[in-house]
N, C-alpha and C positions, 0 to 999 in steps of 0.2 A: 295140796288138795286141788283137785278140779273145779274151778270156779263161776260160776254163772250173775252176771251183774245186769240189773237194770237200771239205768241211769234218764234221770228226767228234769231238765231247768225251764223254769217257766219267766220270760224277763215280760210278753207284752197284753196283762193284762186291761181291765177297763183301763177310762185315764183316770188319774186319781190313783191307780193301785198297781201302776207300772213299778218295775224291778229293774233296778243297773245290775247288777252282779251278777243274777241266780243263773245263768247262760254260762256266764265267763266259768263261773264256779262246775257247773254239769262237766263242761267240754275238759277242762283242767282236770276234773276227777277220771276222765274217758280217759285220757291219754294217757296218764298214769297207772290205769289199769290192761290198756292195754300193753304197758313195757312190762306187767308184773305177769304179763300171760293167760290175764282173766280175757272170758270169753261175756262177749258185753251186747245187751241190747237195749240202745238210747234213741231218745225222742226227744223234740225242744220246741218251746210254745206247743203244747198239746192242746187241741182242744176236748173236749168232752168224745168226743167218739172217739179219738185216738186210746183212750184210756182203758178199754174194753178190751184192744186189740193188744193191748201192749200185754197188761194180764194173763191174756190169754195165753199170749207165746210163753210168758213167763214158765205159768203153772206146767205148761203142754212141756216146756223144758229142762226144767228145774229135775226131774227124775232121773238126769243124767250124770249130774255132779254130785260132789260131796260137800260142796259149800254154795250159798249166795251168797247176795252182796245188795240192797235194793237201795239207791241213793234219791233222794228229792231233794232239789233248790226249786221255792215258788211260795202260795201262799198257801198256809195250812192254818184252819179254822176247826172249832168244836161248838156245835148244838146241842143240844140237850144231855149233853156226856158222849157224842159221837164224834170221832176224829176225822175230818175229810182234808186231803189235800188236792186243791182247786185248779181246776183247771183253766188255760187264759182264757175263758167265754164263759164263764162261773161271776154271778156280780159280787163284787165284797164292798160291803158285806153280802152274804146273797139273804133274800126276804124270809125264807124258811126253810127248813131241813129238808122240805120235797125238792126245791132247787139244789140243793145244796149236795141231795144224795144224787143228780141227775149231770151235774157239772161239775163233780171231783171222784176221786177215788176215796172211796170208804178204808179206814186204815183197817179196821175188821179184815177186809175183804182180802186183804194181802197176808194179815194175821192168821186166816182160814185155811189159803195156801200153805201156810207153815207148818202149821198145825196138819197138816196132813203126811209132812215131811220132816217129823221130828228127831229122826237119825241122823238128820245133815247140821251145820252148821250154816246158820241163818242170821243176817246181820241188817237191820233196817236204820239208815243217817237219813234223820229230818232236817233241813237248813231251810226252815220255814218263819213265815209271819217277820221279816227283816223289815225295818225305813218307814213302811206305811201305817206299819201297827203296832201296838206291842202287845203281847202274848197275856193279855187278862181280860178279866170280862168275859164277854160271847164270842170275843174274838183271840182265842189265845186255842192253843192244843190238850185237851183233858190229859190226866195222867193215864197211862197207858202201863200194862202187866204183859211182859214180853211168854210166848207160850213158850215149853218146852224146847230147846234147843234153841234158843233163837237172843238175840241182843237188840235193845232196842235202842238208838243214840239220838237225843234232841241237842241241836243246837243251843239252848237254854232251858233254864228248871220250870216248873210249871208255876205259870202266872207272872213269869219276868219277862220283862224286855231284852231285844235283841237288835243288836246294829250292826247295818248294811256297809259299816264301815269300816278298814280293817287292813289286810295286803293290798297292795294295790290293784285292783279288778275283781278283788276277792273279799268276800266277808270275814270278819274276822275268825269266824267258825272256820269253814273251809280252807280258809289261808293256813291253819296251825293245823288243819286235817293233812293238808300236804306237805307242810315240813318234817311232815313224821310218820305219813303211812306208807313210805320206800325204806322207811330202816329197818336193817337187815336182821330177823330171828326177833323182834319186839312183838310182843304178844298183845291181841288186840283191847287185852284189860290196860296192860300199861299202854299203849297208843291211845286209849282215850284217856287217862288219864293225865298223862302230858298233855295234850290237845286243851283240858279242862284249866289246867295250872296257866297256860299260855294265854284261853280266851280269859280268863280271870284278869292277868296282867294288863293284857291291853285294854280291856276293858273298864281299868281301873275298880276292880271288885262288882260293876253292875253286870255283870251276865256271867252266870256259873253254868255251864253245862252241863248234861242230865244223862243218866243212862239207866236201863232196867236191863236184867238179865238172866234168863235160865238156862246159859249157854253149859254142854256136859262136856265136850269137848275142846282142845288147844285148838286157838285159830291164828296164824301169824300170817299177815299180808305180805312179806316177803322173807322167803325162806331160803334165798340164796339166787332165785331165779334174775332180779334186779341187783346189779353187782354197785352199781353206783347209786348211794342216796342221794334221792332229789331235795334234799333239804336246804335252804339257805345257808349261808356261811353265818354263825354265831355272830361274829359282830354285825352284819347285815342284821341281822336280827334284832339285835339291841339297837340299832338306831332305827328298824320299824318301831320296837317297840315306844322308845321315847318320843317317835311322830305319832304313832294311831294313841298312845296316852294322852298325850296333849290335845287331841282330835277329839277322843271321846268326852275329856271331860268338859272341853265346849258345848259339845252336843249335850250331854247327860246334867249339864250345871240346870238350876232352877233360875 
């Protein structure tokens, strides 16, 4: 399938609500998409008027392919049941949903686009709200109803925590996104799937990953185009795992 990806990491928000990873995480997802042959438009530390621009192109493009692909690392917040992912000139928290609609993208707004493209195969990864916050309260992402055609993937379930902590330069979300979105003929139900068993693991059971989905169509992220998976070597992987285990339950102890 002909692929269109937008890709966006946001690392240097206020202080206070700075990001280590969400950059490492964007660029690492770019790269990999560009070996799979997708055709990618990215941005990093966006401010608020990048955001408009970036849409733009999107929608204006998107009527050329048979699939998207829209990726976020940065901070993603919900007001009043409204989904926004912030932009780094966005305050977090920001004081009311008038800022908040003016220095993020509304996830509506993206949903809108799909929504008008429901023949294609549409796929939205949030790798949002990591390190500064955790996903409850005023400050977490509402549950979200994926439209017609389309898959929606949060880095955690609603109203859980998420940690910034994980592969090295990578959250543990994204880290297990890339050990498994170059294998070869995996369909993206079981890609996330795997992804969810893995951030489980390291996570020691606090962060389950989330997905909604009205997808009608098979979508497999490499279909033979990527001959070699970029995945770690399995034992590499087990002694990530028994480091970011050990790590998390530091962080996560009471």
């Amino acid at each position: 399938m002909k692929t269109l990806s937008l890709i966006i990491g946001n690392n240097e928000y206020y202080e206070g609500a700075k990001l280590t990873n969400a950059i490492n995480d964007a660029v690492s997802i770019n790269q990999v998409f560009e070996r799979l042959g997708f055709d990618i438009i990215s941005k990093y530390d966006c401010k608020a008027d990048d955001y408009s621009v970036l849409l733009s192109e999107f929608e204006e493009r998107i009527v050329n392919y048979d699939a998207s692909i829209f990726y976020f690392a940065g901070h993603g917040l919900e007001l009043d049941g409204e989904n926004y992912l912030a932009a780094t000139d966005c305050q977090i928290p920001p004081p009311d949903k008038y800022h908040a609609s003016r220095q993020s993208i509304r996830l509506n707004e993206l949903l809108d686009i799909y929504k008008k493209n429901a023949n294609k195969v549409n796929i939205v990864i949030i790798d949002a709200c990591r390190r500064a916050f955790d996903r409850s309260g005023n400050i977490a992402l509402a549950p979200m109803f994926a439209p017609k055609g389309t898959l929606i993937a949060f880095s955690t379930s609603p109203n859980d925590g998420a940690s910034d902590a994980g592969f090295d330069g990578h959250s543990i979300y994204t880290g297990a996104l890339l050990k498994y979105i170059g294998r070869q003929h995996l369909s993206v139900e079981e890609l996330f799937k795997k992804v969810r068993k893995t951030v489980f693991a390291l996570s020691v059971g606090r962060q389950t990953t989330w997905e909604h989905t009205s997808l009608i169509n098979d979508y497999y992220f490499n279909t033979g185009q990527l001959v070699h998976s970029i995945s770690i070597s399995m034992m590499k992987m087990r002694s990530e795992e028994r480091r970011v285990g050990k790590e998390c339950r530091s962080r996560w102890s009471p």
